[in-house]
DOMI-125405 format. One record per residue: residue number from 1; residue in one letter; x, y, z of N, C-alpha, C, CB in turn. Coordinates in steps of 0.2 Angstrom, whole numbers, plus 5000, padded with zeros to 4 digits. Glycine has a CB too. Example, Ala and Ser with C-alpha at 12.3 -4.5 7.8 and 13.67 -1.06 7.14 Angstrom:
2
<node pos="1" code="a" n_c1="5066" n_c2="4972" n_c3="5039" ca_c1="5062" ca_c2="4978" ca_c3="5039" c_c1="5066" c_c2="4984" c_c3="5039" cb_c1="5057" cb_c2="4978" cb_c3="5045"/>
<node pos="2" code="s" n_c1="5064" n_c2="4989" n_c3="5035" ca_c1="5068" ca_c2="4995" ca_c3="5036" c_c1="5064" c_c2="5000" c_c3="5039" cb_c1="5070" cb_c2="4997" cb_c3="5029"/>
This chain:
70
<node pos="1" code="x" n_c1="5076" n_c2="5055" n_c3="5003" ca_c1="5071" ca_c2="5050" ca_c3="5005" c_c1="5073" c_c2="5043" c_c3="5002" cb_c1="5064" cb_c2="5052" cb_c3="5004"/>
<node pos="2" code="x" n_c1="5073" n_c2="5035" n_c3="5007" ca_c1="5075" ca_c2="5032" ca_c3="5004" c_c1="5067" c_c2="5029" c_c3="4997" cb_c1="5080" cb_c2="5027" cb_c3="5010"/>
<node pos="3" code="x" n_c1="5067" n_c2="5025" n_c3="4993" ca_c1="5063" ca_c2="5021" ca_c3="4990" c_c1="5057" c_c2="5019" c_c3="4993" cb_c1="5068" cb_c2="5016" cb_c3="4989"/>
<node pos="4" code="x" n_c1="5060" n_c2="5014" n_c3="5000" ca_c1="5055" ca_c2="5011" ca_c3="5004" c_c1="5051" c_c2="5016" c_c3="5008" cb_c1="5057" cb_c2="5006" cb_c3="5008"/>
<node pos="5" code="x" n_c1="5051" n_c2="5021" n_c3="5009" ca_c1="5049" ca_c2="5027" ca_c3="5013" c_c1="5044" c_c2="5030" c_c3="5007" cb_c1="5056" cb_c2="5032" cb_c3="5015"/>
<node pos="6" code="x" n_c1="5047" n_c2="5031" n_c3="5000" ca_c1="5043" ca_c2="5033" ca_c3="4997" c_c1="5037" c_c2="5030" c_c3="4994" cb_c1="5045" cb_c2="5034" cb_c3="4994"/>
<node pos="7" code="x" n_c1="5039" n_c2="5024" n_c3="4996" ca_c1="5033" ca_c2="5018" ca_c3="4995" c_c1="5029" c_c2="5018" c_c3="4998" cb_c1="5033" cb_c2="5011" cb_c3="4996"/>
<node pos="8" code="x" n_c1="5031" n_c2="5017" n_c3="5006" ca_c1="5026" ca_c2="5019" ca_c3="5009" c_c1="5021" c_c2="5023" c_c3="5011" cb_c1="5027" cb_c2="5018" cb_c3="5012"/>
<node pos="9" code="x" n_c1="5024" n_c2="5029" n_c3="5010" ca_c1="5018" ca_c2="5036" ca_c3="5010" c_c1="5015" c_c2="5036" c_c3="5003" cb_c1="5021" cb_c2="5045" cb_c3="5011"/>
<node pos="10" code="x" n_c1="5019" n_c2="5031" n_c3="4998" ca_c1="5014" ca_c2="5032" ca_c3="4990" c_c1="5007" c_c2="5028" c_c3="4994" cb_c1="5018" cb_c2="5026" cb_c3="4982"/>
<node pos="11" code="x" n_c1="5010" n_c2="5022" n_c3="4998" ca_c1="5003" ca_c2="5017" ca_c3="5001" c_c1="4998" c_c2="5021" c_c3="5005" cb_c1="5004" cb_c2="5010" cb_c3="5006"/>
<node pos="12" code="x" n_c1="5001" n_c2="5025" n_c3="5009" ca_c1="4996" ca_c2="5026" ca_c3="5014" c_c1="4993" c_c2="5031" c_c3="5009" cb_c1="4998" cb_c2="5029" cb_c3="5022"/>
<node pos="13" code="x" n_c1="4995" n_c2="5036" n_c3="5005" ca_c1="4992" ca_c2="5042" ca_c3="5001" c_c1="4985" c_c2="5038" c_c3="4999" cb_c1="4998" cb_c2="5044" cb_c3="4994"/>
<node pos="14" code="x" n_c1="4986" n_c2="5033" n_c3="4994" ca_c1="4983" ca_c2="5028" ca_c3="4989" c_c1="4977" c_c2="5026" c_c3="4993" cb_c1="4988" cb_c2="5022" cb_c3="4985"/>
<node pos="15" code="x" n_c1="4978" n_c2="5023" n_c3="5000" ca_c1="4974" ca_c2="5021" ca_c3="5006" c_c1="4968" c_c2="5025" c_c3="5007" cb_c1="4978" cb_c2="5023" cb_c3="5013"/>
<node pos="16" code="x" n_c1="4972" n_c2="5034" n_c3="5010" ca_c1="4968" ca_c2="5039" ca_c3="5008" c_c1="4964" c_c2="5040" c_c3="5004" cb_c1="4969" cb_c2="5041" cb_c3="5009"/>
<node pos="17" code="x" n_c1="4967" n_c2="5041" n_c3="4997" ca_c1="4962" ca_c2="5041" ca_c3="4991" c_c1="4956" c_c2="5038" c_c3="4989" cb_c1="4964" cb_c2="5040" cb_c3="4986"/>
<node pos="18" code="x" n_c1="4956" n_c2="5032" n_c3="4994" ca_c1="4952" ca_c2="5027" ca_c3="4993" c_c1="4948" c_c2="5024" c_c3="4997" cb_c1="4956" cb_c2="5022" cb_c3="4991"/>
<node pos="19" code="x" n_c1="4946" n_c2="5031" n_c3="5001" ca_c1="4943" ca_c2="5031" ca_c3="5007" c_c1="4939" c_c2="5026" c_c3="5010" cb_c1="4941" cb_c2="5035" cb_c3="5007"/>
<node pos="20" code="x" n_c1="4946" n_c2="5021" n_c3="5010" ca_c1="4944" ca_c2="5014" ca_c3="5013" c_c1="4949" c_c2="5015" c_c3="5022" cb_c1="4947" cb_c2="5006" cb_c3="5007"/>
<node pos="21" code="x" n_c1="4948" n_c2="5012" n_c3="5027" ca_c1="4951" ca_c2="5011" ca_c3="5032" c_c1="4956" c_c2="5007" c_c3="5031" cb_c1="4947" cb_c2="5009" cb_c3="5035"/>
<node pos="22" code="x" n_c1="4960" n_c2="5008" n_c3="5036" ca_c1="4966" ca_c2="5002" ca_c3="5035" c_c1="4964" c_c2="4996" c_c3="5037" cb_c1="4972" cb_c2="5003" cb_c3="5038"/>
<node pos="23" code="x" n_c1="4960" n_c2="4993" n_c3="5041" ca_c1="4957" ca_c2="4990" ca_c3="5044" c_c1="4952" c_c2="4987" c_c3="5038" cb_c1="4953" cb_c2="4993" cb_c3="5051"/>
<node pos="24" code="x" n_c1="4947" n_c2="4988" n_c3="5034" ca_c1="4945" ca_c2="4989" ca_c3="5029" c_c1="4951" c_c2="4985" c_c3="5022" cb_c1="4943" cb_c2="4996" cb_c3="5029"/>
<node pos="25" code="x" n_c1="4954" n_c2="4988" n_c3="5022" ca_c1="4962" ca_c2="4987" ca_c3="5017" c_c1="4964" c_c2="4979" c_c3="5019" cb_c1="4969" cb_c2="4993" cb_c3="5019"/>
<node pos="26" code="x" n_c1="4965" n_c2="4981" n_c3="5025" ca_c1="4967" ca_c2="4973" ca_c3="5030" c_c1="4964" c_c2="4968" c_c3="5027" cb_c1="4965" cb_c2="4971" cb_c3="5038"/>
<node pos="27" code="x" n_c1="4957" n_c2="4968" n_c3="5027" ca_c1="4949" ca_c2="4964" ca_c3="5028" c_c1="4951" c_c2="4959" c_c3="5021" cb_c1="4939" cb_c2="4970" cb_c3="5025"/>
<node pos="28" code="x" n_c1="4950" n_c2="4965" n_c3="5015" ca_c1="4950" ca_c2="4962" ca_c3="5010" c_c1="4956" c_c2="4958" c_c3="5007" cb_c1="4948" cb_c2="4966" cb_c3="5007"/>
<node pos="29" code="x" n_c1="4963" n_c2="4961" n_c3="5011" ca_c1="4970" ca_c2="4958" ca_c3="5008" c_c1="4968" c_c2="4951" c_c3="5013" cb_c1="4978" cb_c2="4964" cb_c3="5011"/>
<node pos="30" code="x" n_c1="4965" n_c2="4949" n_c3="5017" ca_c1="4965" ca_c2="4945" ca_c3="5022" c_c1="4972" c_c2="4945" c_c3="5026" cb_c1="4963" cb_c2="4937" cb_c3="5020"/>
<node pos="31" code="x" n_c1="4974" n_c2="4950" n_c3="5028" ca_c1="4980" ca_c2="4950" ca_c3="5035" c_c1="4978" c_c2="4954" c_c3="5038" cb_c1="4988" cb_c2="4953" cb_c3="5033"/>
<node pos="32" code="x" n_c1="4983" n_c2="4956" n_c3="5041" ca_c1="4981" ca_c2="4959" ca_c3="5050" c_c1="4981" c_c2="4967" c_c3="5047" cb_c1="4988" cb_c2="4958" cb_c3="5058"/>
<node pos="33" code="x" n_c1="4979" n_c2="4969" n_c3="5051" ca_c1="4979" ca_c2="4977" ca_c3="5050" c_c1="4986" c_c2="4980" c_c3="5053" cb_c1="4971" cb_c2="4980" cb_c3="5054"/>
<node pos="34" code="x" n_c1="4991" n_c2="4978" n_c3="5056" ca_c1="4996" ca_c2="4979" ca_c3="5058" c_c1="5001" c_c2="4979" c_c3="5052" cb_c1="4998" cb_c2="4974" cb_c3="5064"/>
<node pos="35" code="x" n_c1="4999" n_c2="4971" n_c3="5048" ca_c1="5004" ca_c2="4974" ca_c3="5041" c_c1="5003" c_c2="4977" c_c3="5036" cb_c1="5005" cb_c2="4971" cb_c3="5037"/>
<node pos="36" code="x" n_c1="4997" n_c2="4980" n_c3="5037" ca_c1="4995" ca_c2="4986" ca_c3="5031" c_c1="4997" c_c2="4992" c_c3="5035" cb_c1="4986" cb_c2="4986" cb_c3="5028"/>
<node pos="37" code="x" n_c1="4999" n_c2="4993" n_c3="5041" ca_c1="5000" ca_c2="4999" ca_c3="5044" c_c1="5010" c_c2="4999" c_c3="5045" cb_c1="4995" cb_c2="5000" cb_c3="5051"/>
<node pos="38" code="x" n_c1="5012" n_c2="4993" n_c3="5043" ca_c1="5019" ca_c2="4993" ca_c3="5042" c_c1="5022" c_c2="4996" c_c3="5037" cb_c1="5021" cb_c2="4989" cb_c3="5041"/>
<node pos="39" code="x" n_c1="5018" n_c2="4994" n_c3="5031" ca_c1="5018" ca_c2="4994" ca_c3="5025" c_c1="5019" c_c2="5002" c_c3="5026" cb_c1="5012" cb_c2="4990" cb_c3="5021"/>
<node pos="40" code="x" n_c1="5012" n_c2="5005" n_c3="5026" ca_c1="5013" ca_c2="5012" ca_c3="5025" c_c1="5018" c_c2="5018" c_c3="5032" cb_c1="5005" cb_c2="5015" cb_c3="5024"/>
<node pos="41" code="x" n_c1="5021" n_c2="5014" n_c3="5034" ca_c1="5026" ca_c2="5018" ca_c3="5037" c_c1="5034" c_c2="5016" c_c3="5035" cb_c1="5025" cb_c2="5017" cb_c3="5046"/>
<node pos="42" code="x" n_c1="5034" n_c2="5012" n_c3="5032" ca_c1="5039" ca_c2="5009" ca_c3="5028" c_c1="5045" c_c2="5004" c_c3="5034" cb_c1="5044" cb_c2="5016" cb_c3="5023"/>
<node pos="43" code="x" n_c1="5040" n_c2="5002" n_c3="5036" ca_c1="5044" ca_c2="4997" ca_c3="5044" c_c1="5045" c_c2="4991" c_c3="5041" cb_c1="5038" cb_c2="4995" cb_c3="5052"/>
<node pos="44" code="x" n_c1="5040" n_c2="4988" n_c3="5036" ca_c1="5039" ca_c2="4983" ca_c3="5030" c_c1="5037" c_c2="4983" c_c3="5023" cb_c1="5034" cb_c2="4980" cb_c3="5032"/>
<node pos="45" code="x" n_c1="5039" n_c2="4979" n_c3="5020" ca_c1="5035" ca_c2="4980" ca_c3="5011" c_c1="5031" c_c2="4975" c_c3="5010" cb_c1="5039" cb_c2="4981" cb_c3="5004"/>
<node pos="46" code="x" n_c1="5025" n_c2="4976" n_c3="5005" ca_c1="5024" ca_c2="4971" ca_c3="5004" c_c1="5027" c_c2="4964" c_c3="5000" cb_c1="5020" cb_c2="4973" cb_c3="5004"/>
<node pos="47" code="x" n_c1="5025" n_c2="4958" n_c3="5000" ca_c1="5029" ca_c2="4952" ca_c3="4995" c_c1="5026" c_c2="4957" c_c3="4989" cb_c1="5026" cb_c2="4942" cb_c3="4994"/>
<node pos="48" code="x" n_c1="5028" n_c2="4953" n_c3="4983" ca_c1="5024" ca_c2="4954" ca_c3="4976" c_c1="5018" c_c2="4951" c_c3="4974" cb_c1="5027" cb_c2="4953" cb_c3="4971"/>
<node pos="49" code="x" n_c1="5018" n_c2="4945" n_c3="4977" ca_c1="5011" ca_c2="4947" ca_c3="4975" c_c1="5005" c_c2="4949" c_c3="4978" cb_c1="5009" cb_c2="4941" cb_c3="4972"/>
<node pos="50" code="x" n_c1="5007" n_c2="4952" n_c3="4986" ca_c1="5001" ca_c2="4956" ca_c3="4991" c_c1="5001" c_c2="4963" c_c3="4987" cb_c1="5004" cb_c2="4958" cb_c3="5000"/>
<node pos="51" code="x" n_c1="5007" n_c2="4963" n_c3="4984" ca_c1="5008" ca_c2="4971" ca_c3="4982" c_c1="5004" c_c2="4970" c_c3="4975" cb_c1="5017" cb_c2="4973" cb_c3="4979"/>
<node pos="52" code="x" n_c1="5003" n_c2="4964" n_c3="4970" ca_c1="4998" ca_c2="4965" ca_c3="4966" c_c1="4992" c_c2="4966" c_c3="4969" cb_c1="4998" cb_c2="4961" cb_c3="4963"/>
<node pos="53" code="x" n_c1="4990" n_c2="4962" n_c3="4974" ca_c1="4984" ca_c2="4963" ca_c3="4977" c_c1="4981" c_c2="4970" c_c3="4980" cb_c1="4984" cb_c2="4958" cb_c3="4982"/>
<node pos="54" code="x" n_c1="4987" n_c2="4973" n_c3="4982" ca_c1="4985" ca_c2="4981" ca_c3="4985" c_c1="4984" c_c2="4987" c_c3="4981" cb_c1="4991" cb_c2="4983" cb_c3="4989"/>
<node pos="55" code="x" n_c1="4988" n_c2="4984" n_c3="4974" ca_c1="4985" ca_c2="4988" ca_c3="4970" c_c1="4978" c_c2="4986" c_c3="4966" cb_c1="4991" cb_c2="4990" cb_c3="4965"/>
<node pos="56" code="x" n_c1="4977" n_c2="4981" n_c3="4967" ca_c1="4970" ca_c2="4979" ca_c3="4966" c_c1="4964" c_c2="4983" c_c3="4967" cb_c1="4970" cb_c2="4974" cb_c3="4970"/>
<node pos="57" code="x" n_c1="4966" n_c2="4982" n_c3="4975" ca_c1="4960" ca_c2="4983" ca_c3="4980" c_c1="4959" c_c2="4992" c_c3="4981" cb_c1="4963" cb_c2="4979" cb_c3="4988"/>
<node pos="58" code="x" n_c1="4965" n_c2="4995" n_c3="4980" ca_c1="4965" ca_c2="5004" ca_c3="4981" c_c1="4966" c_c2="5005" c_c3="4974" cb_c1="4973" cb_c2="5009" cb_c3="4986"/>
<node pos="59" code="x" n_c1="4964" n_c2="5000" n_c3="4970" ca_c1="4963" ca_c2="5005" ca_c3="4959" c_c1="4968" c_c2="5008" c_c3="4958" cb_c1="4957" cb_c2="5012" cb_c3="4957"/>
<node pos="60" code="x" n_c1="4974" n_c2="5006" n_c3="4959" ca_c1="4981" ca_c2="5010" ca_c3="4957" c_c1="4983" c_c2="5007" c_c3="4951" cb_c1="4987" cb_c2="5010" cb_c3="4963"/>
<node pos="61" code="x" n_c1="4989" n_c2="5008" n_c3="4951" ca_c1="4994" ca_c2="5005" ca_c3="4946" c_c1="5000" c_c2="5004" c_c3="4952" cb_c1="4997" cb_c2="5012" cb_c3="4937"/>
<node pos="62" code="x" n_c1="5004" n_c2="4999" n_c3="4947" ca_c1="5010" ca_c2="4996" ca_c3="4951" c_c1="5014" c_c2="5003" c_c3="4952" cb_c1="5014" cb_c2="4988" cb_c3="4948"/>
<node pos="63" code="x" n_c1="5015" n_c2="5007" n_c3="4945" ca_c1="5020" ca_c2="5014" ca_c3="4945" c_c1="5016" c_c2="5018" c_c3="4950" cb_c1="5021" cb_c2="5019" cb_c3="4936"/>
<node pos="64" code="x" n_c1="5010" n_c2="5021" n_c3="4951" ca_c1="5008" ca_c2="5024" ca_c3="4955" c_c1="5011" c_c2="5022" c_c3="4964" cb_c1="5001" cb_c2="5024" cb_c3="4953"/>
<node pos="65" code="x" n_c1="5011" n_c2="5016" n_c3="4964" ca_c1="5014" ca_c2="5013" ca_c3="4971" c_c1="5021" c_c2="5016" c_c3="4973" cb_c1="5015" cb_c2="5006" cb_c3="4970"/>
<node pos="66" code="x" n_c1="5025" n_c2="5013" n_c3="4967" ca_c1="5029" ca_c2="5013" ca_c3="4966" c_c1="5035" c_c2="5021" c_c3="4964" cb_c1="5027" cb_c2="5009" cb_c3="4962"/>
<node pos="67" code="x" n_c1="5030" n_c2="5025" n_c3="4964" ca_c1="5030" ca_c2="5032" ca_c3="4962" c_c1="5034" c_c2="5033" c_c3="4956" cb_c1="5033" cb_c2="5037" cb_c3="4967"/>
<node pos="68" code="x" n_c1="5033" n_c2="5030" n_c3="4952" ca_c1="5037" ca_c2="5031" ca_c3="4945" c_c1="5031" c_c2="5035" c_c3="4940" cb_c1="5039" cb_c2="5023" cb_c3="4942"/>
<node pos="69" code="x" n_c1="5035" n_c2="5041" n_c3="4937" ca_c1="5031" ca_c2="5046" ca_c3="4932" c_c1="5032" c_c2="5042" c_c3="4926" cb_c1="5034" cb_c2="5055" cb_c3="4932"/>
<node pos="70" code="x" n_c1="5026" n_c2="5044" n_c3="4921" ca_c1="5027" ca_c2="5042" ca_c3="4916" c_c1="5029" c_c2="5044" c_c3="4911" cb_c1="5024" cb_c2="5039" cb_c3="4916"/>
């Protein structure tokens, strides 16, 4: 599995945990709900600082995104 693959099911996972909608996730990142559904299919990633924002918004850490063990 490449990196960005794993990103993206870390995002969507974290999505789910956070039992917010993606539409909901969109709201607060102020984008479309298409980029947050990129994001977690790995079609796209996010910049760095949306990426700070996303770990924001779903209470993660950037390693939990990232899938790095500690």
């Amino acid at each position: 599995m490449t990196k960005q693959k794993e990103i993206a099911q870390n995002i969507a996972h974290y999505i789910k945990l956070s039992t917010k909608s993606l539409n909901a996730v969109a709201k607060e990142l102020a984008i479309s709900p298409s980029a947050v559904h990129e994001w977690t299919t790995g079609e796209s990633m996010p910049r760095l600082v949306m990426f700070v924002e996303l770990c924001r918004v779903l209470d993660c850490s950037y390693d939990d995104l990232l899938g790095k063990q500690a």
